[in-house]
C-alpha positions as CSV (number, residue, x, y, z in Angstrom):
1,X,-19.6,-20.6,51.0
2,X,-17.6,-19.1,53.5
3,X,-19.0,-15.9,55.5
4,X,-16.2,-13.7,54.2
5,X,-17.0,-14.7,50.3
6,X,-20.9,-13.5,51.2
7,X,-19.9,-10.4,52.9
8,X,-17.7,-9.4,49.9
9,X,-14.3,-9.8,51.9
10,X,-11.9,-12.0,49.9
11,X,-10.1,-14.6,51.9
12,X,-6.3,-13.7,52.3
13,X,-5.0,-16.6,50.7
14,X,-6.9,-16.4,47.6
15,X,-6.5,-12.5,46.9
16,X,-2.7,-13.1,47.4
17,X,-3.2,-15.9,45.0
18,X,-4.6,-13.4,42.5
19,X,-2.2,-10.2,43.0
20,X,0.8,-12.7,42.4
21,X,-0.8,-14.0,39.4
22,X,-1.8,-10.3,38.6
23,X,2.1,-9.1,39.1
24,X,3.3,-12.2,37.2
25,X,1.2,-11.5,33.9
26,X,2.0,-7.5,34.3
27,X,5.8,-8.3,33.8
28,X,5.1,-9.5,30.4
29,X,5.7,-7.6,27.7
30,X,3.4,-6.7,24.9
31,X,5.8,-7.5,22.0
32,X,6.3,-10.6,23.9
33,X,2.4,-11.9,23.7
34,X,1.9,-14.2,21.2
35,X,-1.4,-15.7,21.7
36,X,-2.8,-18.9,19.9
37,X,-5.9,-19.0,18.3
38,X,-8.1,-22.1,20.0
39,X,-10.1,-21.8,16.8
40,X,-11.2,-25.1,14.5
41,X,-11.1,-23.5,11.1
42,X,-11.2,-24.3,7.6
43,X,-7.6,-23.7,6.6
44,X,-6.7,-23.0,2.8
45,X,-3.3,-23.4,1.0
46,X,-3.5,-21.2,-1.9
47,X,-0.4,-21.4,-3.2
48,X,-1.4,-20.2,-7.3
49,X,-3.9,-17.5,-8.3
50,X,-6.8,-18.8,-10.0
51,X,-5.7,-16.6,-12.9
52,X,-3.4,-15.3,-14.3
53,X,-1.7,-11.7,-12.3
54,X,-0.6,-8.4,-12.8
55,X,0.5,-6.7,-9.5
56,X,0.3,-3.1,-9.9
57,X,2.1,-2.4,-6.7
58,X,5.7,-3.7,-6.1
59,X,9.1,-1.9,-5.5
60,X,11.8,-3.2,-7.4
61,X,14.0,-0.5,-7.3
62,X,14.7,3.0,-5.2
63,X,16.7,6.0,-5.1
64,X,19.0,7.4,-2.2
65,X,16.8,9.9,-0.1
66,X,17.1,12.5,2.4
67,X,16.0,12.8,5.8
68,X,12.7,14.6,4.4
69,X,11.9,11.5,2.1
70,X,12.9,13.9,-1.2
71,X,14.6,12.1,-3.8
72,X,17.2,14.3,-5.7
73,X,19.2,12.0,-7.7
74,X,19.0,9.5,-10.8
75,X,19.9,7.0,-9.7
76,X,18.8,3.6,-9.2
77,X,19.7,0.8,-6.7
78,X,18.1,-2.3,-7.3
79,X,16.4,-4.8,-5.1
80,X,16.5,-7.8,-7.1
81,X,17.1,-9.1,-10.8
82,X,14.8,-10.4,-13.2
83,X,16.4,-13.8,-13.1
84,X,15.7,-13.9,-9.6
85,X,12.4,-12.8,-9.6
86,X,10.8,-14.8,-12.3
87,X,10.7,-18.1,-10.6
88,X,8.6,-16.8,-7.8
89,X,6.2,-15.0,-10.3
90,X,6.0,-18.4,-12.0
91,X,5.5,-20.4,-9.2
92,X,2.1,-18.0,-7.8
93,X,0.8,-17.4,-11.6
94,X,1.9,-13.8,-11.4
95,X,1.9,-12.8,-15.5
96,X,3.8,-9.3,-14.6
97,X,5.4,-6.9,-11.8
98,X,4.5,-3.9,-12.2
99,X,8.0,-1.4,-10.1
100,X,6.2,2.0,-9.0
101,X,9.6,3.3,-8.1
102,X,11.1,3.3,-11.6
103,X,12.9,7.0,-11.0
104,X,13.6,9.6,-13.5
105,X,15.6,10.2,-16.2
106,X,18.7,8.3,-16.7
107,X,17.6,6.1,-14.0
108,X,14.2,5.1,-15.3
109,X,15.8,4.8,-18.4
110,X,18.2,2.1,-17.0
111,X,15.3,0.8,-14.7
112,X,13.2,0.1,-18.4
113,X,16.1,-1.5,-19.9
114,X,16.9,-4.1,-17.2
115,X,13.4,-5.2,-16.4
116,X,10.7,-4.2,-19.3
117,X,13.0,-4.7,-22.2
118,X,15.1,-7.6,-21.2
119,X,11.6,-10.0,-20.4
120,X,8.6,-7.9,-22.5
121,X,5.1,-8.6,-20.3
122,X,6.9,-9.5,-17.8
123,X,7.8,-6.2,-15.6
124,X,6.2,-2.8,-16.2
125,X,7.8,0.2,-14.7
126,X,6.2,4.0,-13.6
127,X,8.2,6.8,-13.8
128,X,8.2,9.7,-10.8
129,X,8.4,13.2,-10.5
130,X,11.6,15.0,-11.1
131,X,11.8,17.0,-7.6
132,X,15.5,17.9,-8.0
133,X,14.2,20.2,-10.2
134,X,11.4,21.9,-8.3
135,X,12.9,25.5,-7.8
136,X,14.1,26.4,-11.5
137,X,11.3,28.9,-12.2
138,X,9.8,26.8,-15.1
139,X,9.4,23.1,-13.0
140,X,6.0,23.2,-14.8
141,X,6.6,22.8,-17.7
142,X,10.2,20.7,-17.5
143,X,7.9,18.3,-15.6
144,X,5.5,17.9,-17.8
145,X,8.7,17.6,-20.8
146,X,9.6,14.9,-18.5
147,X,6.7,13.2,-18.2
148,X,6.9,12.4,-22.0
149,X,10.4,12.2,-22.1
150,X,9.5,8.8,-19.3
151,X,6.7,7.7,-21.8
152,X,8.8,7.6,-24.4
153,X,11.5,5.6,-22.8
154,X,8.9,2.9,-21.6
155,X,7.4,4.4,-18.4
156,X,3.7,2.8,-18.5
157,X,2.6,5.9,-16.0
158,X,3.6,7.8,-12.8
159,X,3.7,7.2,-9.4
160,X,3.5,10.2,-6.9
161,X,5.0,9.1,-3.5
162,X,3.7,10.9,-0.4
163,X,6.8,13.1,-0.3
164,X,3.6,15.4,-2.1
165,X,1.7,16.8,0.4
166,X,3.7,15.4,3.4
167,X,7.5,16.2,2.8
168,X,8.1,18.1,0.0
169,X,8.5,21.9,1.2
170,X,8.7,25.0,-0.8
171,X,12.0,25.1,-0.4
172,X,12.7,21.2,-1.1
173,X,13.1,20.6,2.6
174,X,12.4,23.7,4.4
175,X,9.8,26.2,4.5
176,X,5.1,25.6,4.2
177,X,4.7,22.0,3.0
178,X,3.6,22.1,-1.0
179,X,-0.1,21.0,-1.2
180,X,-1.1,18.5,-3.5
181,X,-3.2,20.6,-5.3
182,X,-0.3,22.8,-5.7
183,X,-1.0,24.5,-9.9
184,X,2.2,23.8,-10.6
185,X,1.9,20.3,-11.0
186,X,-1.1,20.9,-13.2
187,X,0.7,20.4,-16.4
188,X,2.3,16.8,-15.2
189,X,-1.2,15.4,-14.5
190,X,-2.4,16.9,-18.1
191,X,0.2,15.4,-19.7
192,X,-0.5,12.1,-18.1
193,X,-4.1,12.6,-19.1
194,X,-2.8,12.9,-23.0
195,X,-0.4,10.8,-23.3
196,X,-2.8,8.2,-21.9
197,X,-0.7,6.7,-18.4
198,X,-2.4,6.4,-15.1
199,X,-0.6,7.9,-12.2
200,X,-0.6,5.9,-9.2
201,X,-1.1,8.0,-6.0
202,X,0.0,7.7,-2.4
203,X,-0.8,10.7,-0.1
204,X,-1.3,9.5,3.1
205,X,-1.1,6.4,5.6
206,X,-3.3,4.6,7.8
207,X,-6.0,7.3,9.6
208,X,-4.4,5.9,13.5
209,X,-1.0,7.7,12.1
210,X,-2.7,11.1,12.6
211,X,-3.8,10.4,16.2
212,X,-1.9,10.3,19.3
213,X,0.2,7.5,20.2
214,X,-1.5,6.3,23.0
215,X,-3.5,3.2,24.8
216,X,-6.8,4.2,22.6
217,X,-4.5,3.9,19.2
218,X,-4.9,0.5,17.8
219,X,-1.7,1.0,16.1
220,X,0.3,1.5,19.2
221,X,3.0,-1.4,18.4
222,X,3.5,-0.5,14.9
223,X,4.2,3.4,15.8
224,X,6.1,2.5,19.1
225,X,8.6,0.8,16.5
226,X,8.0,3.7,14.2
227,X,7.7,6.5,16.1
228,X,9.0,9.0,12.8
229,X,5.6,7.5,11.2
230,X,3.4,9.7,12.9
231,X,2.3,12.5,11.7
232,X,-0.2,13.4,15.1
233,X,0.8,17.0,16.6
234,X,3.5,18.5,13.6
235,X,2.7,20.8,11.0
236,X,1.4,17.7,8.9
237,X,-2.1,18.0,7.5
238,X,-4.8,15.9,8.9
239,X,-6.1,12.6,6.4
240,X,-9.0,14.4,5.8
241,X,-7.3,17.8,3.9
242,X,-4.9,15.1,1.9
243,X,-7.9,13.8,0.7
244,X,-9.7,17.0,0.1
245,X,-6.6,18.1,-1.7
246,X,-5.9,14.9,-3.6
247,X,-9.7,15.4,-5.1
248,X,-9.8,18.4,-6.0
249,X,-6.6,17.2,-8.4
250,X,-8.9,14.3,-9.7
251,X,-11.9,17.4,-10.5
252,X,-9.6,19.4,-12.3
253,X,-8.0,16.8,-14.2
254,X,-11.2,14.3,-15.6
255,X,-9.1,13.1,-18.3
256,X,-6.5,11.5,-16.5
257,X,-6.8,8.2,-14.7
258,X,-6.1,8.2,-11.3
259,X,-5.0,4.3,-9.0
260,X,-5.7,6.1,-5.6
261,X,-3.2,3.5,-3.9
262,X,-3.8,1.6,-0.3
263,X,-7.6,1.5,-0.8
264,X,-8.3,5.1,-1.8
265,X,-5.7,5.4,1.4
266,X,-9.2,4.8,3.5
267,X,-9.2,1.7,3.7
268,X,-10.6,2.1,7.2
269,X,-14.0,3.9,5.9
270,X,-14.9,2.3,2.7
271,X,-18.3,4.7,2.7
272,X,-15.9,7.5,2.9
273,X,-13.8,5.7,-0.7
274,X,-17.1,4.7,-2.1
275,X,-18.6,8.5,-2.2
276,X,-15.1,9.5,-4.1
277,X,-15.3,6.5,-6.4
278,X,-19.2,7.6,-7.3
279,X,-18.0,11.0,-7.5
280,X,-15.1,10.3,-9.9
281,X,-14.9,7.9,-12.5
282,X,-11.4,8.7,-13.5
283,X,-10.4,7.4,-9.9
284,X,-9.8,3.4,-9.6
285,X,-8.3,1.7,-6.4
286,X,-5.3,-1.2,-5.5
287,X,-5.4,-3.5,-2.5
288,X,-1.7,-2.8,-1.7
289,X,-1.0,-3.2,2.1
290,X,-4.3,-3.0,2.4
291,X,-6.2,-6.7,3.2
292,X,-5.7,-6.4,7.3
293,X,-8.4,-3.4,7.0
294,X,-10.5,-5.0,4.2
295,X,-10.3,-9.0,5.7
296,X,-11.6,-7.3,9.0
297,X,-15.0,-6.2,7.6
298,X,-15.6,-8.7,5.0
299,X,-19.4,-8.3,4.2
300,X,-18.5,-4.4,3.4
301,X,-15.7,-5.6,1.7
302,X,-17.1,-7.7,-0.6
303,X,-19.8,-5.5,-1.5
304,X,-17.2,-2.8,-2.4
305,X,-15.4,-5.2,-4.7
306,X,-18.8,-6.0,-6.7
307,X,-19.7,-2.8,-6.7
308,X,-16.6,-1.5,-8.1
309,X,-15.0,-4.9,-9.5
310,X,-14.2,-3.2,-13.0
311,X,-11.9,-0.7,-10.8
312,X,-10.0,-2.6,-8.1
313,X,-6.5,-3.6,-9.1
314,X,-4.4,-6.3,-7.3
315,X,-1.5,-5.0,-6.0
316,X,0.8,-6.0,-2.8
317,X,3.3,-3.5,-2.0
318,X,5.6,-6.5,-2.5
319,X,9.2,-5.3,-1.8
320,X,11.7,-7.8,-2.4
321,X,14.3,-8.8,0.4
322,X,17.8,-9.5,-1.8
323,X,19.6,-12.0,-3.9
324,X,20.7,-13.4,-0.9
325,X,17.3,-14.4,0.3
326,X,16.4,-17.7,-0.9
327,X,13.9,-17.7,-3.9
328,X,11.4,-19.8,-2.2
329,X,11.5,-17.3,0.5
330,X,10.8,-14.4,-1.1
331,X,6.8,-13.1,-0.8
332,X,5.7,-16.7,-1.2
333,X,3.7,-16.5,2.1
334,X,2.3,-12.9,1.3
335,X,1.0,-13.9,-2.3
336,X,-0.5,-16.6,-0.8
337,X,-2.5,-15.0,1.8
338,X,-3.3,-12.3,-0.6
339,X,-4.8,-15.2,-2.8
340,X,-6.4,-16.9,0.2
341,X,-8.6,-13.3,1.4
342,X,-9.3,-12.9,-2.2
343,X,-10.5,-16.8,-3.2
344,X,-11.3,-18.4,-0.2
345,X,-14.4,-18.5,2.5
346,X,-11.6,-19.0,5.3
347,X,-12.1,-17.7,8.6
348,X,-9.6,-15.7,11.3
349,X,-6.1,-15.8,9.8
350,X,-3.1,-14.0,9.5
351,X,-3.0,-10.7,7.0
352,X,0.8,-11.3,7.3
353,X,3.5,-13.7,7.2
354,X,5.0,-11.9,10.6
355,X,3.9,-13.6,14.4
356,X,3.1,-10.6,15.5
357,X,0.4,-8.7,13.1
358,X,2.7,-5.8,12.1
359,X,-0.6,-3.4,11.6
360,X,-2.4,-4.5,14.8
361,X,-3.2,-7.2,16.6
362,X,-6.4,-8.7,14.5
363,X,-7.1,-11.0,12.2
364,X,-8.9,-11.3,8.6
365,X,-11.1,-13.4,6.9
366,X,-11.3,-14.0,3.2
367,X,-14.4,-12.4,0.8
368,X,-14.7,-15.7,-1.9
369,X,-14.7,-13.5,-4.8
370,X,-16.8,-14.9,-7.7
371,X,-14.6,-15.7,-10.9
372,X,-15.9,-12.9,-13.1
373,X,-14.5,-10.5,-10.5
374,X,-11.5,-12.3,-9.5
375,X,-10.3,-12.2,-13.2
376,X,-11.0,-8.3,-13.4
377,X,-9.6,-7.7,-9.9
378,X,-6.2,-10.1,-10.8
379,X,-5.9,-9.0,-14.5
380,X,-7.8,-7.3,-16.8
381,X,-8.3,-3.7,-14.6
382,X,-5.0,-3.8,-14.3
383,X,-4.1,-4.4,-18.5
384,X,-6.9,-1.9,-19.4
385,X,-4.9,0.9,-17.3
386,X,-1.7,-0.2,-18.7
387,X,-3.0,-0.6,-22.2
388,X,-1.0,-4.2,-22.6
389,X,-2.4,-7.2,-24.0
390,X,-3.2,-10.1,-22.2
């Protein structure tokens, strides 16, 4: 050893060396690193649920939206046809789809017709609020009309977006941001609660939305794509008064079932999602979007599953892509890996079909459910809520 390397001086050659290895590695960019895994694991192709499926969370049809994410119109454009879609469903033992976005009035009539009642058991549809209607003086009660006017024409229950409590204003678009515990949506969730449905409820997004958008954010990619996504430094309340909000709307209303979607939309604090669950038993849970947080702590994850394995639903957010994208294209890698966290002991893999992990940059492992649970989880929670036979 040289006397420069003991009197901490680094040789010129080799610290050269170094800062042009340094500069080289600098000029790459992040969405450009794709690194390998050098893992030797157990890989498993799960290409078929072990039973049979009901996803409670797909979109297979939307409405044209303004800037503020406010739907104001009927109608309906669709995403895909049955025809198209019931190959795949075959192929991964998926018994039904269950569209979220199934609109309003005319639409959700149209919705119910092209999907429910053209392949019975096959496609379920939820119905959504009417907002077009929000400033006629009695929206109270024409929601809550509407409501059962949905049920009637096949709506199975109602899906409230997170246009409550993060777009809507009182004004539609302008003006304080209505609250989800807003009274004058009381009557809606009572008339869920009678006519029996479940509404399924989004009100927020992933807790590293409502933080800045810097090097500590472990969502940095994702948001530097999205930047509109964030809701750090507006007028947007913080995840923890959605939440507050969106419980007080499950104390006031214990007769109505509640599918907090996205994990309780906590996925990243399952204590936090177990103290609500304790606290309410009309409140159950999907997996939606939702297995990158849950395959990342898989001992707390499978203990939440068998503690609450009677009210976790399978769901994927699945969204299809077109007729124009081949059939054995569509979701076939996202079922599976949905399958593979749920069935499977496998270690490290992807929580996506992308390259680059469009959440962040880990990856999950699966929680090898046992049978009993892996029935209620796929099927039967998911019927019960519904109220279909299986």
């Amino acid at each position: 050893m040289g006397a420069g390397a003991v009197l901490g001086v680094m040789p010129e050659e080799i610290r050269g060396a170094q800062e042009s290895a340094g500069a080289s590695s600098a000029s790459l960019a992040l969405s450009d690193y794709e690194p390998r895994s050098m893992l030797h694991v157990k890989e498993t192709h799960v290409a078929r649920a072990r039973y049979p499926v009901i996803d409670i969370h797909t979109h297979l049809s939307f409405s044209a939206k303004n800037e503020h994410g406010v739907s104001l119109a009927p109608q309906r454009h669709y995403l895909a046809s049955p025809e198209y879609l019931l190959p795949v469903m075959d192929r991964h033992n998926l018994r039904a789809l269950n569209n979220l976005t199934g609109g309003f009035g005319e639409g959700l009539i149209e919705t119910v017709k092209k999907y429910d009642q053209a392949h019975p058991g096959r496609f379920y549809t939820f119905t959504e609020p009417s907002y077009n209607r929000f400033l006629e003086p009695d929206y109270p009660k024409l929601q809550a009309q509407a409501i059962a006017d949905a049920h009637s024409a096949g709506a199975k229950g109602l899906k409230i977006l997170k246009t409550l409590g993060l777009y809507l204003r009182e004004n539609i678009t302008t003006g304080k941001l209505v609250k989800i515990d807003d009274p004058r949506f009381d009557p809606m969730w009572d008339a869920c609660g009678q006519l029996g449905i479940p509404v399924a409820i989004h009100i927020s997004d992933p807790v590293a939305f409502f933080t800045p958008t810097d090097r500590f954010n472990e969502r940095y990619e994702e948001l530097h794509r999205h930047p509109d996504w964030s809701f750090y430094d507006h007028d947007f309340p913080s995840n923890a008064e959605l939440i507050e909000a969106r419980n007080h709307v499950f104390a006031r209303h214990p007769k109505t079932q509640f599918i907090a979607l996205h994990v309780g939309n906590f996925a990243e604090n399952l204590e936090n999602v177990s103290e609500n669950m304790d606290r309410f038993p009309n409140m159950s849970v999907d997996i939606a979007a939702r297995i990158g947080e849950l395959g990342r702590q898989p001992r707390a994850a499978r203990r939440f599953f068998e503690k609450y394995q009677d009210r976790i639903l399978f769901g994927t957010d699945a969204t299809p892509h077109g007729e124009e994208v081949p059939q054995q294209i569509y979701n076939d890698e996202l079922y599976e890996i949905y399958f593979r966290f749920l069935e499977t002991d496998d270690e490290y893999f992807n929580y996506a079909p992308s390259k680059i992990p469009p959440q962040g940059r880990w990856r999950i492992y699966g929680v090898h459910l046992p049978e009993d649970i892996l029935k209620q989880v796929y099927l039967t929670n998911a019927a019960r809520l519904l109220r279909v036979s299986v």
